[in-house]
N, C-alpha and C positions, 0 to 999 in steps of 0.2 A: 583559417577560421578567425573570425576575428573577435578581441578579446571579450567583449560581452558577452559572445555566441558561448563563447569556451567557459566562461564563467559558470554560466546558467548549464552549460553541460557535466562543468566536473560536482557544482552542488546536487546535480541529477543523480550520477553518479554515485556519490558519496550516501544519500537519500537511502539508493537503493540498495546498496551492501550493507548498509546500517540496517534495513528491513529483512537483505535476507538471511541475518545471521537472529531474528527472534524463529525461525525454525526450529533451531537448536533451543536455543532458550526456552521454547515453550513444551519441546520435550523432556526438559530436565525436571522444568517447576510442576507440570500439570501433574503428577503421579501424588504429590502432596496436597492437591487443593481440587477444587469445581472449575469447569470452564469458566461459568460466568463469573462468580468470584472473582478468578483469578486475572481476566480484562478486565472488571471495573475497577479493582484497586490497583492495577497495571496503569493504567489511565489516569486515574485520581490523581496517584501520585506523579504523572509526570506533565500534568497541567499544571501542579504545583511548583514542578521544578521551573518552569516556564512564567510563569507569573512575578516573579521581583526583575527578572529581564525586562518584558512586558509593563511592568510597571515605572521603569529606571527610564524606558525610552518614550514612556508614553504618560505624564506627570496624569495627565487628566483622565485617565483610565475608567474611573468610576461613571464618571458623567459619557465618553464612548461605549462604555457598555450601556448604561441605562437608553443613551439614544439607540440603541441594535440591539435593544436582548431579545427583541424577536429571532433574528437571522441568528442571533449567537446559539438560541434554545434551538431552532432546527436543526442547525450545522451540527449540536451536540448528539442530535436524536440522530440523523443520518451517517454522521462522519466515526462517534463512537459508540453511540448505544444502540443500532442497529447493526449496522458494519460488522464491527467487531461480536456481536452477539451470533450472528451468523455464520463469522468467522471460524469463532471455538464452539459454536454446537456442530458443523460440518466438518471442521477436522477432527474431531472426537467420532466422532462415526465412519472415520473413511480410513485406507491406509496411507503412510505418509506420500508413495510417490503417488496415487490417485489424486490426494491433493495440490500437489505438485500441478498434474495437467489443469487444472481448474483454475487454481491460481493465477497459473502463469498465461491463462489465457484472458485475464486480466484486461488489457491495453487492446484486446480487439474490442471487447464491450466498450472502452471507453472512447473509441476513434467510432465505434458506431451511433453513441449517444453524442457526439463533436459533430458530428455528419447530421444529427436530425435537429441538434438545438444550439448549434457555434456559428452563425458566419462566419465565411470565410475558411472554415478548416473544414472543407468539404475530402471525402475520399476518391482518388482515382485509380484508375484501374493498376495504377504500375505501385501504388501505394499498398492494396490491397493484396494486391499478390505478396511484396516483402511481407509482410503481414502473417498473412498464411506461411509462409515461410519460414519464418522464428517458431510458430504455433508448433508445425513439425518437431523442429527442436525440444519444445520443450517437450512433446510428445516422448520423442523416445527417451530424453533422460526419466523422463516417469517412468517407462516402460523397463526401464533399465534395472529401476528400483524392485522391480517385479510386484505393482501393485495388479488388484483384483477384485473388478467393478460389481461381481456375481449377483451378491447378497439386497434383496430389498435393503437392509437397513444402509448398505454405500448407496444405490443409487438415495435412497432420502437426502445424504450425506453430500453427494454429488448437486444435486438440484438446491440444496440450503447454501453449498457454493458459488454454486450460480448466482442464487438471490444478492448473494454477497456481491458478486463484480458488479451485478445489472445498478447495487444502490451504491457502488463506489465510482462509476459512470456517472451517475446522478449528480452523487457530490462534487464532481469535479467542476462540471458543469455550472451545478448550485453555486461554486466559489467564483468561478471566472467571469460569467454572468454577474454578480455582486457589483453596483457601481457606486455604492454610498462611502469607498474605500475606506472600509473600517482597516485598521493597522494590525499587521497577518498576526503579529505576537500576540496581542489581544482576542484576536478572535482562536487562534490553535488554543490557548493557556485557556479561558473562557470554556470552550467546548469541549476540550477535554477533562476538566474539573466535573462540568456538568454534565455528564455524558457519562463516566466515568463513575458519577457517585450514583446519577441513576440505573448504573447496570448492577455496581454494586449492592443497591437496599433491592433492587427486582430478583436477585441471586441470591437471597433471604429465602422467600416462602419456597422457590421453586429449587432450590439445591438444599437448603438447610444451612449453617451456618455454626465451623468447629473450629473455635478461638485458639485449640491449643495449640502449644509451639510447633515451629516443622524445622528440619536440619536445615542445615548452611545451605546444600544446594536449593536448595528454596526460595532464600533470600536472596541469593546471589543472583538468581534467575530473572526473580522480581528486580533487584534493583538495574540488573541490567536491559532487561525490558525496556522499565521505565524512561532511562534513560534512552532509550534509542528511538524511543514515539514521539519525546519532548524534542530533539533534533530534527530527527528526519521529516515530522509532521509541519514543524515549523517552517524546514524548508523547505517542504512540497506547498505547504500554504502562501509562500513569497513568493516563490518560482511561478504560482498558477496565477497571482495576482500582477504578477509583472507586465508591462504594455510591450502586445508583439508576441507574446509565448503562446502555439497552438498547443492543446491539450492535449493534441493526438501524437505528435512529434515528442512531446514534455515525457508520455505515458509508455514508448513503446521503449525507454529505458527500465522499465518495469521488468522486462523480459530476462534482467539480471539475474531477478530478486529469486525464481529456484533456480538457477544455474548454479548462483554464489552459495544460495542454499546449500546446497548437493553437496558440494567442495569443503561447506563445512562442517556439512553430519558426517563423512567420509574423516574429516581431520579428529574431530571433536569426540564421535560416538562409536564405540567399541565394535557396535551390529553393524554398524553401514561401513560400507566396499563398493569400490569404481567397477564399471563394467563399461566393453565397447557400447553400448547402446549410448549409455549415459553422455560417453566421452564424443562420440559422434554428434549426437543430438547438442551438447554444448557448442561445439565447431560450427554447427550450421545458426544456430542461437546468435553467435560472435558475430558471422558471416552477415547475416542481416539487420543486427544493427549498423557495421558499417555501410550498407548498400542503403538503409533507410536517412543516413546521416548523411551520404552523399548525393543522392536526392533530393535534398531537404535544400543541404546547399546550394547546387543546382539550380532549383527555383527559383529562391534568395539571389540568387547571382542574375538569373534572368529575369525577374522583376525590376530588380536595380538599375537594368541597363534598359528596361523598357517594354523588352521579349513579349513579357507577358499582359495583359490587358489587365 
């Protein structure tokens, strides 16, 4: 692989375990707080962490955003104040491994919305297949989990996840599409401040709003949240703006994010325990990102030499 390739794969990587370890996180903190609350101030503050970075690299910050705050207020409304709104009202309604299957089927919505609005990262049939193939995966580690779709109130839960991948397909899109190449730190720190403060003051009338103190794991929750949106979103925001990175290829590292999950409600949370389902379903998970990466290469290799038109 060559070293760029591998660059942009180990920050994928890294992106994605950093994502699927707020599973845990957001089991610990949410019994003290509101969904929404608890994303806007999750957000707020790690736009914030993000912003003297963003500001160090980029003197003229003020005057780039005043030229983009259109694209920066969208991106905030798609990427955190809808996103994530949809996110913690669908998993507060479902069980965790149902959420699991939804989430993690993620990266086909987003190779579906590449297919209708990306040149050139069209899907084919030997693509589609791995594809469905991981899906499986994550399939049975839900299954494993022993979730249970029955009740009106999951499938609601089910379908607000949905809405979830269909607008986090969108954003990817929204980003990579972007050719005024605003600078990724500015735009993640930007839109997650804004984003973020507005799910925050929206999670006022509609949850209510109790100032008083909450225990350590609370904060500990939050601050490590924070931290890992300010990272990982950063890097997912440089990685998608990179020249040459399809979003479908970038996205099906995604397929980690409840693998790694699982691994660490199993390590971390007292309830949760491995079961053959789970552990199978991860193996075929592994299985097709390596077949999807070797594909990829393949391409890459025969384009290079001509092969391909």
């Amino acid at each position: 692989m060559p070293p760029a390739r591998l660059h942009i794969t180990l920050q994928a990587i890294l992106a994605c375990l950093l994502w699927s370890s707020a599973f845990v996180g957001i089991k610990i903190g949410l019994p003290y707080t509101t969904p929404l609350q608890f994303a806007g101030i999750r957000f707020f503050i790690s736009g914030l962490l993000v912003l003297p970075v963003a500001i160090y690299y980029n003197p003229a910050f003020l005057r780039i955003m005043r030229a983009n705050i259109r694209f920066i207020l969208l991106l905030g409304f798609l990427q955190t104040f809808l996103q994530y709104a949809l996110f913690y009202t669908g998993i507060a309604k479902v069980p965790g491994s149902l959420g699991a299957i939804v989430i993690g089927s993620g990266p086909l919505f987003i190779v579906l919305m590449a297919h209708f609005f990306m040149p050139g990262d069209k899907m084919n049939l030997k693509k589609s297949g791995i594809i469905l193939f991981g899906f499986s995966g994550i399939v049975l580690v839900s299954l494993g989990r022993n979730g249970d779709p029955g009740s009106a109130l999951r499938l609601t839960g089910i379908l607000i996840l949905i809405a979830n991948n269909i607008v986090s397909g969108i954003t990817n899109v929204v980003i990579a599409l972007e050719k005024r190449k605003i600078p990724p730190l500015v735009l993640s720190s930007t839109s997650m401040i804004i984003g973020g403060l507005a799910l925050f003051l929206f999670s006022i009338p509609v949850e209510g709003f109790n100032p008083s103190p909450k225990p350590a794991a609370y904060y500990l929750s939050l601050g490590w949240l924070s931290m890992l949106s300010a990272v990982a979103i950063s890097i997912w925001t440089i990685l998608l703006k990179k020249p040459g990175v399809l979003i479908s290829d970038l996205n099906l590292w995604k397929f980690l994010i409840p693998v790694a999950g699982a691994l660490l409600a199993w390590m971390i949370l007292p309830e949760e325990s491995p079961d053959w389902l789970s552990v199978t379903g991860m193996a075929i998970t592994a299985i097709a990102l390596i077949l999807i990466n070797r594909h990829t290469r393949l391409l890459a290799r025969k384009n290079a030499a001509g092969i391909l038109p």
